[in-house]
Structure formats: structure tokens, C-alpha cells
C-alpha positions as CSV (number, residue, x, y, z in Angstrom):
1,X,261.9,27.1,78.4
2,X,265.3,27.5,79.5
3,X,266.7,31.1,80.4
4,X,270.2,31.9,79.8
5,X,272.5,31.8,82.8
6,X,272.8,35.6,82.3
7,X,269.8,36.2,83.3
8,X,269.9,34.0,86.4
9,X,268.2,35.0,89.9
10,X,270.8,36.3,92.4
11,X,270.4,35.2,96.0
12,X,267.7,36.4,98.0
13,X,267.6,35.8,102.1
14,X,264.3,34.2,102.6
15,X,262.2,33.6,105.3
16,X,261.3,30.2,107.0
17,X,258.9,28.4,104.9
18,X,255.7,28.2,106.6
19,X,255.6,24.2,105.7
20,X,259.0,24.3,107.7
21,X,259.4,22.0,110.4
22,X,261.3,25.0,112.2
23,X,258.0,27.2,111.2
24,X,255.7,24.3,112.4
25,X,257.7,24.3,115.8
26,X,257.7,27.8,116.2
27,X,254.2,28.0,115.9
28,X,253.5,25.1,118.4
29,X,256.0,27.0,120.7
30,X,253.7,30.2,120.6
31,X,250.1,28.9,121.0
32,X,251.6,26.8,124.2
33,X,252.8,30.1,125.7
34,X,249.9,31.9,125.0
35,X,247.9,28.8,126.4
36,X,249.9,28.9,129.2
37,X,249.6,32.5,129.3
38,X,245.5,32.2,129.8
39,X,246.0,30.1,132.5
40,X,248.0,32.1,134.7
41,X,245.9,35.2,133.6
42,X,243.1,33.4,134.6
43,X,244.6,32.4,137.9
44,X,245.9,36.0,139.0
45,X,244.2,37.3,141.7
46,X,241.2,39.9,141.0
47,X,241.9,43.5,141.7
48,X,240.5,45.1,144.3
49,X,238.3,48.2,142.6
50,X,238.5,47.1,139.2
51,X,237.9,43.1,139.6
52,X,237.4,41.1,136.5
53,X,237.5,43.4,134.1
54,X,241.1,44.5,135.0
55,X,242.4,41.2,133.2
56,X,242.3,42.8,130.3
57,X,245.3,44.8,131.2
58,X,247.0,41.3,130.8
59,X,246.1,41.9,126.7
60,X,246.1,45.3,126.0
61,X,249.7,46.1,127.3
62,X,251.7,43.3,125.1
63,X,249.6,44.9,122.0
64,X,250.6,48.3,122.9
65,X,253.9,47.0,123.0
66,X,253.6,44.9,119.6
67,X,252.4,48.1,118.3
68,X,255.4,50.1,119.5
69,X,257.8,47.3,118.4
70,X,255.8,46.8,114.8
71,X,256.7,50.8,114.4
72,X,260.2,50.9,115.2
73,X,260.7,48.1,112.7
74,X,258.7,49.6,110.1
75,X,260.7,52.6,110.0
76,X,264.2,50.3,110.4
77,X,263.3,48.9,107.1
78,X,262.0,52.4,105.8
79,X,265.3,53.7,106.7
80,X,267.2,50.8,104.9
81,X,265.3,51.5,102.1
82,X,265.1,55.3,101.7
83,X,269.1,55.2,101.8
84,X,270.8,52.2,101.0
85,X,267.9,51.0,98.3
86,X,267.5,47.6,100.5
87,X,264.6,45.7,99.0
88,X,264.4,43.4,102.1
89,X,264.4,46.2,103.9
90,X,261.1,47.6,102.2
91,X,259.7,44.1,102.5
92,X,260.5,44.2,106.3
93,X,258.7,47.6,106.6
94,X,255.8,46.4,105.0
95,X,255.3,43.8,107.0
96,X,255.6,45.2,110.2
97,X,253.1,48.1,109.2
98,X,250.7,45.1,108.6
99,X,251.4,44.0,112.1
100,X,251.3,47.3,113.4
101,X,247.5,48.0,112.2
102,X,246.8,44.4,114.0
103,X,247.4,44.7,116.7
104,X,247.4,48.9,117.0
105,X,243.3,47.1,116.6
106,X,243.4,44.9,119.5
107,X,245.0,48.1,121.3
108,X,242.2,50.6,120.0
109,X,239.2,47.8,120.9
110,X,240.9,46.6,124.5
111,X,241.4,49.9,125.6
112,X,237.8,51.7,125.9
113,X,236.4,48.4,127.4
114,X,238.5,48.5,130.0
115,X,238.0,52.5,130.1
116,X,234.5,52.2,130.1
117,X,234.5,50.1,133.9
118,X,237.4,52.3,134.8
119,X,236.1,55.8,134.1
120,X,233.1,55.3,133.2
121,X,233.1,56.5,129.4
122,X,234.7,54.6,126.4
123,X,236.8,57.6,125.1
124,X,238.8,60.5,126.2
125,X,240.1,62.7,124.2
126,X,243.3,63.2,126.6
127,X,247.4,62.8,125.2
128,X,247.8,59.0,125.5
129,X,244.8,57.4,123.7
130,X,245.0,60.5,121.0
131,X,248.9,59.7,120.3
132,X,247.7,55.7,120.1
133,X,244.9,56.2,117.7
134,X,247.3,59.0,116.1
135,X,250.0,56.1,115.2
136,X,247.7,53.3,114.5
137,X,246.3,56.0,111.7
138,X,250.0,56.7,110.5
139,X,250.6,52.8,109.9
140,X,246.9,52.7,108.5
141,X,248.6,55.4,106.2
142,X,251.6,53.6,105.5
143,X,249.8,50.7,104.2
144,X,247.1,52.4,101.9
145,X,249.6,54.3,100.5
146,X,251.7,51.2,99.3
147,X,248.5,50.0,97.7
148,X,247.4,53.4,96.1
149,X,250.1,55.7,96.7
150,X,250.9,55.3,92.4
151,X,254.8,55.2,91.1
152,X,256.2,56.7,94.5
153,X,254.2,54.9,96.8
154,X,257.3,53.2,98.8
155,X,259.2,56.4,99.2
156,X,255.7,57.9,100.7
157,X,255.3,55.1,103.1
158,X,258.2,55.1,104.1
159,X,258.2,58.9,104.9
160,X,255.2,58.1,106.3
161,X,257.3,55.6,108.9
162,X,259.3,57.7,110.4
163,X,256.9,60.1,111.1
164,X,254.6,57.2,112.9
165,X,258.3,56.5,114.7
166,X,258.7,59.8,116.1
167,X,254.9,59.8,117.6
168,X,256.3,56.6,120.0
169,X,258.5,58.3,122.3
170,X,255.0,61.2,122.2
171,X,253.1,57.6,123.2
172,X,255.4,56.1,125.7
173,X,255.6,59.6,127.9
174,X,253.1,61.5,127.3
175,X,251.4,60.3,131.1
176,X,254.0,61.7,132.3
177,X,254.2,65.0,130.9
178,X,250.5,65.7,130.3
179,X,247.6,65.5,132.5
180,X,246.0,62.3,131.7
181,X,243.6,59.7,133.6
182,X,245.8,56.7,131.8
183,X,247.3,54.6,134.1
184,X,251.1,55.8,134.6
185,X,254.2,53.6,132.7
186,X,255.6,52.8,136.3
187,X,252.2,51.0,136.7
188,X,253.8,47.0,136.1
189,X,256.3,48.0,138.9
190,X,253.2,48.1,141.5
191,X,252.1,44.7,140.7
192,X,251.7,42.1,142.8
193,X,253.7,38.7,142.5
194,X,250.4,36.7,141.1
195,X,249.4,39.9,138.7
196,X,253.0,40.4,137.6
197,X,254.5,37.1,136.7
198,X,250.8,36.2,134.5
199,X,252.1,39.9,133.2
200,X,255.6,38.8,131.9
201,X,254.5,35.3,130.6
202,X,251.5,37.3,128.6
203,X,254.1,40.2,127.5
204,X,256.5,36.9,126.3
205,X,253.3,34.9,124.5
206,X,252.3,37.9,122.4
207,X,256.1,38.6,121.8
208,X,256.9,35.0,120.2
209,X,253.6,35.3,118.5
210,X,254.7,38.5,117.0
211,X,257.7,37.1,115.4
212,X,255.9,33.9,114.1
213,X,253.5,36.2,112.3
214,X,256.5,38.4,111.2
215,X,258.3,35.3,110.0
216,X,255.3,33.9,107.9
217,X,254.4,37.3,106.2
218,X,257.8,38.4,105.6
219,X,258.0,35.0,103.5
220,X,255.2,35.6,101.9
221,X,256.6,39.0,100.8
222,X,259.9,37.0,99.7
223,X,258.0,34.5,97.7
224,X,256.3,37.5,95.6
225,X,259.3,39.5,95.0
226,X,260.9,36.1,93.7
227,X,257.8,35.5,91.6
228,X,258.2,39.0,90.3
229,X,261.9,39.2,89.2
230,X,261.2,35.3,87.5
231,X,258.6,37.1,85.1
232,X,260.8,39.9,84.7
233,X,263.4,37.1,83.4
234,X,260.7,35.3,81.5
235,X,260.3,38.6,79.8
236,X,263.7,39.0,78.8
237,X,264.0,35.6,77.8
238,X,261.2,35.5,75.3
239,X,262.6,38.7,73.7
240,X,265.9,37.8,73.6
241,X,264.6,34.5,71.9
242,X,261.9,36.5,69.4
């Protein structure tokens, strides 16, 4: 079937094919840095009160971060959307969410393991891990209302972003102006030269990863808004032609 040249597709920025050989190195570029990554976290010295356990740190920071970074780009493309109408924008959004709820997981299941050596109990119900479980719950939020929200379910989520982008700056200080038994931010600074540099290279690893991931599901998201607007013009074709 041939569809008039009126009805042709305009041009939409795609992401890089996942059979890409820029994909396929960017991949191969992540997993070594998270390989070397495990290596240096596995030679950084033990703490001293803590001792084993304590490595986790070396995970649960770069997701706390991928969760704070997933949120402020969730509500970058909420904002496009809401008012300037940018589809990639809400394609963006979505994405990140999806990223956010990830890895908001790995933050949610990292955090009262290593609370439970460190204080002795898996939960507290004290300002930092509330406002973490609070956002994670926001982007869980976001993305069951894209799926059931109905005819206004993108304008919802995306309400429902920047609501999840104001609890950050709640996240990021709330050791500081709360009592809490959560390690303090300046807490990196206080590192030694073994525990910091496995740190960085960890904080790097997860931060590639995070925008391989973003890569391959924001081209997924292209590929079915593409797939969308060509039955939409298969529509219009066969009723133009009946």
C-alpha cells in the first residue's frame, strides 16, 4: 500500500539503536567500568567499626544519586511537555521515571542492610529514609498513572513530577536540618584515599550505566510513538482510498 506524500511521517530525533555499533560500545564501555569498579571496591580497605558490610556504601550512594538524577529529568521532560507540548519531552519523562523506580529499589533494599549492622534495626522512621521512600512512591505514582491514569494520564504524571522534584532538595538536606542518625552529605569528604577513589570510579560506573539504560529505553519509546503515528497514517490512508 502506498500512502500519499501528504501524509508522510515528519522527522523524529531517535535514539541509538540498540543493534548500534555505538550502542554495542557503549554498553561494553559501562560493564568494564562497573567491572573495574568491583575491583577497586573490593580492594578498599575495611572500615574500622563497620568492616565489610560498609561496602555497600560503594552501591547505595551512586543509586541514591541515579535516583535524584532520574527525578530531575523526569520533571525536565514533564516541564517540556506540560508547556511547550514536546512529545520527546514526555517520552524523556517516562523513561526516567522508569529509571527512577530502579534504582529508587536498589536504594530502598541497600539501605536497611546496611542500617541493620549500623543501627541495629532495618528502618527508621526519621526525615532522610521517609523523604527517600516518599519520592521513590511519587515516581511509582508517576508511572501507574501513565498506565491507568485514563484520557489525562500524561498531564497527571507529569504533575505528579514535579512534585517528586521538589521532595529532592527535602532528600539531599534534610541531615542537616533534622535530627537524623543518616550519615551526614559531607560524609565522601572524610574518606580515605583507598575508600574514596573505589567511591568516584563506582559513582562514574553506575553514571554511564544510567545513560546506556536511558539510551536503550528512550529508543524504545521512539520506536513506539513511530509505530503509532504509521497506523494513524495507515488509517487515513485506507479511508482516503475507501
Amino acid at each position: 500500500m502506498t500512502i500519499p506524500p501528504a501524509l508522510s511521517l515528519p522527522t523524529m530525533p531517535t535514539a541509538p539503536a540498540p543493534t548500534s555499533t555505538r550502542f554495542l560500545a557503549a554498553c561494553g564501555g559501562a560493564f568494564l567500568l562497573l567491572f573495574l569498579a568491583c575491583l577497586a571496591v573490593a580492594e578498599a580497605p575495611l572500615e574500622s567499626v563497620m568492616g565489610l558490610v560498609q561496602k555497600i556504601f560503594y552501591f547505595h550512594v551512586p543509586c541514591a544519586w541515579l535516583l535524584m538524577l532520574s527525578t530531575f529529568v523526569c520533571a525536565g521532560g514533564s516541564i517540556a511537555y506540560l508547556f511547550r507540548g514536546s512529545e520527546r519531552g514526555d517520552r524523556i519523562a517516562l523513561s526516567a521515571a522508569e529509571l527512577g523506580v530502579l534504582f529508587g529499589m536498589c536504594v530502598l533494599v541497600s539501605g536497611p542492610l546496611w542500617a541493620k549492622a549500623a543501627w541495629g534495626v532495618y528502618w527508621q522512621w526519621e526525615a532522610r529514609l521517609t523523604s527517600s521512600l516518599l519520592l521513590w512512591l511519587m515516581l511509582v505514582a508517576y508511572v501507574l498513572a501513565r498506565r491507568y491514569g485514563g484520557p489525562s494520564a500524561r498531564q497527571l504524571a507529569a504533575a505528579l513530577a514535579l512534585f517528586a522534584a521538589v521532595d529532592i532538595p527535602l532528600v539531599y538536606f534534610s541531615v542537616r536540618f533534622f535530627r537524623s542518625i543518616h550519615p551526614q552529605t559531607t560524609v565522601v569528604s572524610t574518606l580515605g584515599p583507598g575508600m574514596r577513589s573505589a567511591f568516584w570510579l563506582s559513582l562514574l560506573s553506575f553514571t554511564v550505566l544510567w545513560f546506556v539504560l536511558m539510551s536503550l529505553r528512550l529508543a524504545v519509546e521512539n520506536a513506539q510513538a513511530r509505530i503509532v503515528e504509521l497506523e494513524v497514517l495507515l488509517d487515513q490512508a485506507e479511508e482516503k482510498k475507501s
